[in-house]
FIKOLZA-1660 file (N, C-alpha, C; in steps of 0.1 Angstrom, whole numbers, plus 5000, padded with zeros to 4 digits):
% residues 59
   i   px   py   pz ch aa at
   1 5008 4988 5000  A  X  N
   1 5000 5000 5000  A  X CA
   1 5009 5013 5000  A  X  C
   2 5020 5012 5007  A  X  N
   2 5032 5023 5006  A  X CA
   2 5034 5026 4994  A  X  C
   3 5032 5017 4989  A  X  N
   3 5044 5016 4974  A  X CA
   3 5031 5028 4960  A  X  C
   4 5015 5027 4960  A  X  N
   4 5005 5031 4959  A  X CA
   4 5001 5038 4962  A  X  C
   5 5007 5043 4975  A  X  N
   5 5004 5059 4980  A  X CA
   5 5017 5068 4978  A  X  C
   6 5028 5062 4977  A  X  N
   6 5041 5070 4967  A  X CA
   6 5037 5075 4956  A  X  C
   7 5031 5064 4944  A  X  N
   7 5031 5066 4930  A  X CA
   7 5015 5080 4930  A  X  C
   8 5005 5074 4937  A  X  N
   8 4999 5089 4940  A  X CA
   8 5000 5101 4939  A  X  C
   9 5010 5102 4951  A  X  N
   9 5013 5118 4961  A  X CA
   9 5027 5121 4947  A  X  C
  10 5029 5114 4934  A  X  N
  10 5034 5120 4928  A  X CA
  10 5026 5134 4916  A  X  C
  11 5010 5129 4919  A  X  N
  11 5005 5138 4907  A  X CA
  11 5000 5149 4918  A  X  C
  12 4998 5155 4910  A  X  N
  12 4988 5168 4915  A  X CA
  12 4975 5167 4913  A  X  C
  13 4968 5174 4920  A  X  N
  13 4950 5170 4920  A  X CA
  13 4947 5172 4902  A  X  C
  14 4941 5167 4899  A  X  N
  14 4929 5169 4886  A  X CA
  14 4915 5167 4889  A  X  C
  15 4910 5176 4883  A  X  N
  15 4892 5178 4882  A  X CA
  15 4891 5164 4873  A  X  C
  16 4878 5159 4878  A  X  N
  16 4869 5148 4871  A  X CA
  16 4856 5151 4875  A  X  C
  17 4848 5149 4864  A  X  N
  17 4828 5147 4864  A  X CA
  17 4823 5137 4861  A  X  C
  18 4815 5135 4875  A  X  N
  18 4812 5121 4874  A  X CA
  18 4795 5123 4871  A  X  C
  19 4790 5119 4863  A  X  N
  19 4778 5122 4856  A  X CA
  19 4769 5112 4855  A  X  C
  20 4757 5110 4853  A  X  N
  20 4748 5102 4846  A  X CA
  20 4753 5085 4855  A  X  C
  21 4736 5079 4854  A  X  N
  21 4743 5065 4859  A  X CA
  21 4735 5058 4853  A  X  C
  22 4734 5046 4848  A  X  N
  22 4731 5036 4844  A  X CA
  22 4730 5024 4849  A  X  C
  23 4722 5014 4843  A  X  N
  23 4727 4993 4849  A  X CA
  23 4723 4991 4835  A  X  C
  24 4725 4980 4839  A  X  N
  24 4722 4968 4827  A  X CA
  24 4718 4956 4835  A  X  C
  25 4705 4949 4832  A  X  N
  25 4696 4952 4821  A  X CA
  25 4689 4965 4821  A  X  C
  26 4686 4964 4835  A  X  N
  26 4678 4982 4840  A  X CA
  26 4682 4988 4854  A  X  C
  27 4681 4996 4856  A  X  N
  27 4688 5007 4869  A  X CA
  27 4678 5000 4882  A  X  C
  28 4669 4991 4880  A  X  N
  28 4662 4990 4890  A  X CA
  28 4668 4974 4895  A  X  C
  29 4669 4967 4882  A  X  N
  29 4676 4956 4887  A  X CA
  29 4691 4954 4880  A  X  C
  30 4697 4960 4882  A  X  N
  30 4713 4958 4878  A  X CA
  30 4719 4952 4883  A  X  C
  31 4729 4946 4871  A  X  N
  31 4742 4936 4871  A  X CA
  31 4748 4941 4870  A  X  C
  32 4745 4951 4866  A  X  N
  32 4762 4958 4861  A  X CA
  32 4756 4976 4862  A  X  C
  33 4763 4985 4870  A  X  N
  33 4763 4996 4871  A  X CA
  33 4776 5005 4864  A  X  C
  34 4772 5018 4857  A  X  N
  34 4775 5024 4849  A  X CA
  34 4775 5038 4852  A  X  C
  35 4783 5046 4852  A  X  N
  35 4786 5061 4852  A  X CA
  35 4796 5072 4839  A  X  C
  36 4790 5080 4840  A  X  N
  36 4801 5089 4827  A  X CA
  36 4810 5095 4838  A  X  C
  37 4819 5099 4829  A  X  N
  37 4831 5106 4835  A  X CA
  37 4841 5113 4829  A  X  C
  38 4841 5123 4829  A  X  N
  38 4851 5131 4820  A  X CA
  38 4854 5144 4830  A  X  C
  39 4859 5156 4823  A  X  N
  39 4874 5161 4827  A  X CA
  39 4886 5157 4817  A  X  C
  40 4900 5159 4834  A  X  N
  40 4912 5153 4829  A  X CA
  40 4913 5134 4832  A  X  C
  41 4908 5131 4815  A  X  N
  41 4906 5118 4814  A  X CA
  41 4922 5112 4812  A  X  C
  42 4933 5122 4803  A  X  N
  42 4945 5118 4800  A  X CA
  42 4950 5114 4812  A  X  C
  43 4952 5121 4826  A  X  N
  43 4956 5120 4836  A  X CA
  43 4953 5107 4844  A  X  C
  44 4940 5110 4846  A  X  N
  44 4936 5095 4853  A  X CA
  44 4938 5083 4844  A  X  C
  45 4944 5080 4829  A  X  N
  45 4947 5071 4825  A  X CA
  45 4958 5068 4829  A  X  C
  46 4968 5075 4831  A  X  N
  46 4984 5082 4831  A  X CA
  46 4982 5072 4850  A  X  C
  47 4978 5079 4855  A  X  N
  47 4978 5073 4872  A  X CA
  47 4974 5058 4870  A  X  C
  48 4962 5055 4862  A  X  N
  48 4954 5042 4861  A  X CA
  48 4968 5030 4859  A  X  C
  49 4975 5036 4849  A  X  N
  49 4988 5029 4843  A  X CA
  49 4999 5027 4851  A  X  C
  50 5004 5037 4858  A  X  N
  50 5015 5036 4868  A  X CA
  50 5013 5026 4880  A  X  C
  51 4996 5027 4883  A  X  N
  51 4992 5019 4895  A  X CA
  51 4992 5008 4892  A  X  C
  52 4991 5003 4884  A  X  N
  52 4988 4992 4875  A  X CA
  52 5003 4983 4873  A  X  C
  53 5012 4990 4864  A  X  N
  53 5027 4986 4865  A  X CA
  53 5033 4986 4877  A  X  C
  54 5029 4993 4886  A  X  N
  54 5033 4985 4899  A  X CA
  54 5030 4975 4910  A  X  C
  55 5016 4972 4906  A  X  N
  55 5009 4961 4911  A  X CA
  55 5013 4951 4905  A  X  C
  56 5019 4952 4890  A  X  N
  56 5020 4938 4887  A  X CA
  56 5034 4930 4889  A  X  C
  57 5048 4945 4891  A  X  N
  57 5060 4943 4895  A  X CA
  57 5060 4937 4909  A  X  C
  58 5047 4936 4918  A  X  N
  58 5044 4929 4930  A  X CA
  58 5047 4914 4931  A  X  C
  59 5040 4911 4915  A  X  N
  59 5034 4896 4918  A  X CA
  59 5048 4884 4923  A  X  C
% end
Protein backbone atom coordinates (compact mmCIF):
# COMPACT_ATOMS: atom_id res chain seq x y z
CA UNK A 1 0.00 0.00 0.00
CA UNK A 2 3.20 2.28 0.59
CA UNK A 3 4.41 1.56 -2.57
CA UNK A 4 0.47 3.07 -4.11
CA UNK A 5 0.42 5.93 -2.01
CA UNK A 6 4.12 7.05 -3.32
CA UNK A 7 3.06 6.56 -7.03
CA UNK A 8 -0.12 8.86 -5.99
CA UNK A 9 1.27 11.81 -3.89
CA UNK A 10 3.38 11.98 -7.22
CA UNK A 11 0.46 13.77 -9.26
CA UNK A 12 -1.16 16.81 -8.48
CA UNK A 13 -5.02 17.00 -8.02
CA UNK A 14 -7.07 16.91 -11.39
CA UNK A 15 -10.78 17.75 -11.84
CA UNK A 16 -13.09 14.78 -12.92
CA UNK A 17 -17.22 14.67 -13.58
CA UNK A 18 -18.81 12.09 -12.60
CA UNK A 19 -22.20 12.19 -14.38
CA UNK A 20 -25.17 10.16 -15.35
CA UNK A 21 -25.69 6.46 -14.10
CA UNK A 22 -26.91 3.56 -15.61
CA UNK A 23 -27.35 -0.73 -15.07
CA UNK A 24 -27.80 -3.20 -17.28
CA UNK A 25 -30.42 -4.75 -17.90
CA UNK A 26 -32.24 -1.78 -16.03
CA UNK A 27 -31.24 0.68 -13.06
CA UNK A 28 -33.76 -1.03 -11.04
CA UNK A 29 -32.41 -4.44 -11.28
CA UNK A 30 -28.71 -4.15 -12.17
CA UNK A 31 -25.82 -6.38 -12.93
CA UNK A 32 -23.77 -4.22 -13.85
CA UNK A 33 -23.69 -0.42 -12.86
CA UNK A 34 -22.48 2.37 -15.10
CA UNK A 35 -21.37 6.13 -14.81
CA UNK A 36 -19.94 8.86 -17.31
CA UNK A 37 -16.92 10.60 -16.49
CA UNK A 38 -14.86 13.15 -17.96
CA UNK A 39 -12.65 16.14 -17.29
CA UNK A 40 -8.81 15.28 -17.06
CA UNK A 41 -9.39 11.76 -18.59
CA UNK A 42 -5.52 11.76 -19.99
CA UNK A 43 -4.37 11.98 -16.42
CA UNK A 44 -6.36 9.53 -14.71
CA UNK A 45 -5.31 7.14 -17.50
CA UNK A 46 -1.63 8.20 -16.90
CA UNK A 47 -2.24 7.32 -12.84
CA UNK A 48 -4.59 4.22 -13.87
CA UNK A 49 -1.21 2.85 -15.66
CA UNK A 50 1.47 3.63 -13.16
CA UNK A 51 -0.78 1.94 -10.55
CA UNK A 52 -1.16 -0.82 -12.48
CA UNK A 53 2.70 -1.44 -13.48
CA UNK A 54 3.31 -1.55 -10.09
CA UNK A 55 0.93 -3.86 -8.94
CA UNK A 56 2.01 -6.22 -11.27
CA UNK A 57 5.97 -5.66 -10.45
CA UNK A 58 4.39 -7.07 -7.00
CA UNK A 59 3.40 -10.36 -8.21
Amino acid sequence: MESLTKIASTYKPFGLTIGGLGGFPSLNQAHTLWTAVSGNLAELNQLNHDLHMNLKLKD
